[in-house]
N, C-alpha and C positions, 0 to 999 in steps of 0.2 A: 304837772299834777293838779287836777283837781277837786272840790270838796265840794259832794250837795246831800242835800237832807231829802228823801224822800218817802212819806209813809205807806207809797202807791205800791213803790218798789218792795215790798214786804209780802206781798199780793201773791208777787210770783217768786217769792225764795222758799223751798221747801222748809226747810226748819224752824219755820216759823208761822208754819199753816196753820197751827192748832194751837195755837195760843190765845189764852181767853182774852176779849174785848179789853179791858183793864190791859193785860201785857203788853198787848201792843199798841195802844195810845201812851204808855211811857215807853216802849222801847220808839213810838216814833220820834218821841220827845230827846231822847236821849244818842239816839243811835245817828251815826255819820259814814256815809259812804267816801272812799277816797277813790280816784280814777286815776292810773299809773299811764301813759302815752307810751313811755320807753321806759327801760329797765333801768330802777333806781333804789338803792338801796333804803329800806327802811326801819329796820332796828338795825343798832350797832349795840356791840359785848358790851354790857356793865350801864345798859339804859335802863331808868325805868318805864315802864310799859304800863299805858292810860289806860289801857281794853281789851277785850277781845277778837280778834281778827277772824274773821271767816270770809271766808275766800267767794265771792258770788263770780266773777267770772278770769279766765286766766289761769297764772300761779304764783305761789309762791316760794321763795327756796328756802332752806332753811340750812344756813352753814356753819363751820368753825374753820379753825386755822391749824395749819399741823407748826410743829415748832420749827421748821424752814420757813413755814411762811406763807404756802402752800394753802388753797382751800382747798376742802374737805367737803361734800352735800352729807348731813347728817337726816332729810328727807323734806319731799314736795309737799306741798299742801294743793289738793285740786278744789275744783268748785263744790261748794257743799261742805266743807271740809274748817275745822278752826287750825290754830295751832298752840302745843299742848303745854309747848314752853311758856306760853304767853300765859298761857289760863294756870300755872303752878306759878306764875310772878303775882299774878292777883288774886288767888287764892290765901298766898302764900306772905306779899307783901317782900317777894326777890328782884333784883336787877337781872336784867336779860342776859343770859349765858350765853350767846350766840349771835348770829349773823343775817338778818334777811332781806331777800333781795327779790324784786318784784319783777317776773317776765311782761316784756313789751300790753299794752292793750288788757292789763289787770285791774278789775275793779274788786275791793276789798271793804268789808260793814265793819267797821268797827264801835263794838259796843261796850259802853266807860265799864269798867270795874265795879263797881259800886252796885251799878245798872244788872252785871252780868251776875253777880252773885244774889241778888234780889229775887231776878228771874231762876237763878237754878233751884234756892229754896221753893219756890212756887210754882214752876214750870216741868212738866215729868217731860214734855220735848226739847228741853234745855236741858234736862240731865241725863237723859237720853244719847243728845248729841255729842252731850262731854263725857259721856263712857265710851262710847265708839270713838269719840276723836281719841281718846287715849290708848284704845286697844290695839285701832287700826296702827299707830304708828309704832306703838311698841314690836306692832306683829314686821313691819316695816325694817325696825331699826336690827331686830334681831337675824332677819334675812340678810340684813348689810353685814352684818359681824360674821354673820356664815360664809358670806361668800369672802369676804377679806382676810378672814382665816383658812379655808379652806381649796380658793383659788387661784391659780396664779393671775394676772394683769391680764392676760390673753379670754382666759375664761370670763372673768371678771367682766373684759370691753365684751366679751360677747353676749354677755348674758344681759347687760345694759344696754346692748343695740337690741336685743329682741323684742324685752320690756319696752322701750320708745320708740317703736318704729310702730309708723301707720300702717293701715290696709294692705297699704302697695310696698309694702315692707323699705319704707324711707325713711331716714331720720334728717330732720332738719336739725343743722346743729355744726357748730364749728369747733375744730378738734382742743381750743380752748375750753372750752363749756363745756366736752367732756372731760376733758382735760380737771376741771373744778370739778366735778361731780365726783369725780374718782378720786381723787385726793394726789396727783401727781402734776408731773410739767408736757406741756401740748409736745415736747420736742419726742417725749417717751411714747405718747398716744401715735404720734405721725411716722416711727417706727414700728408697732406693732400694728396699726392700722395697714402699714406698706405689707408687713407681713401677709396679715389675711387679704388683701389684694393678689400677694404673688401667687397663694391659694388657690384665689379664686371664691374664697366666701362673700365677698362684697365687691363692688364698685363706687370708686370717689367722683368725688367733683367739688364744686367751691362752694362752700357750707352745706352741703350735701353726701350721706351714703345710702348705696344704696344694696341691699341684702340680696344676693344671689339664688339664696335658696332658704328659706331661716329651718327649714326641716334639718340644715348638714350641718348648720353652725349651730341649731340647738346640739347633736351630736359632739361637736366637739366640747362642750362644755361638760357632759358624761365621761370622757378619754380620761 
């Protein structure tokens, strides 16, 4: 992990293009970039939380724990993106309800509390950004509740491979990691993944699937 201060970096982060001359010679002042190499976890349940996190390149996960033990993804945060828990901790003056954990090659701004509520009274692009951060995810969390209540684990994995898979219809990803994302155990995923293999909807390999047709597995999430 690394940490450096840069005002240049600000230049090219959108949410902070419009920000009057004053704003951003204290958010240079104030604001710290962290560099993630490899996936490390960075709040844990019951922290309290210095700042605001926004995601400039990478991701972020943002998890719980079910009462086996089990994680849960409660939802990602992508580039461009804060996260909402953190911003109702310093709003709010809460310890961190949750779990987050930084994918491989993540750079993240984080700007001190103090700092961010400053800027939100004075900034309409900072408050701007924290209505969207808060809609988008709620819109987010409410589609998890949908499909968790209304799908079985088949539907569920398939409608997760759709959403994450690239161009060429790939997911990079090992059957743990989905495994966490879904809120179950890898041994459950490598059984229902055998399934849609036997199918025919997908193709495995070693931390690799790959989507046979996503037009037939979208369908079967419809059935």
């Amino acid at each position: 992990m690394e940490n450096t201060k840069s005002t240049a970096e600000l230049e090219n982060f959108k949410p902070f293009d419009n920000l009057s001359n004053i704003s951003k010679s204290l958010l240079g002042r104030g604001l710290h970039y962290v560099n993630y190499s490899k996936k490390t976890t960075v709040l844990i349940k019951s922290q309290r939380v210095s700042g605001a996190y926004v995601v400039v390149g990478g991701q972020l996960r943002v998890f719980t724990l079910t009462p086996s033990g089990k994680e849960a993804t409660l939802y990602l945060i992508n580039p461009g993106e804060t996260c909402v828990l953190a911003l109702n901790c310093i709003f709010n003056e809460l310890l961190y309800p949750a779990w987050v954990e930084a994918k491989p090659n993540t750079s993240v701004a984080v700007i001190p509390g103090p700092l961010y509520r400053i800027l939100f009274e004075s900034e309409p692009a900072v408050r701007n950004m924290t209505v969207q951060a808060f809609s988008t995810i709620v819109f987010r969390l409410m589609a998890e509740l949908e499909e968790v209540h209304s799908y079985n684990l088949e539907k569920r994995l398939a409608s997760f491979l759709l959403l994450r898979s690239s161009a060429d219809a790939k997911i990079q990803m090992t059957q743990q990691e989905i495994a966490s994302h879904l809120g179950t155990t890898r041994e459950v995923i490598a059984r229902v993944l055998g399934q849609m293999v036997s199918k025919k909807y997908i193709k495995t390999s070693r931390n690799q699937i790959v989507i046979n047709d996503p037009s037939r597995l979208a369908e079967l999430i419809n059935q």
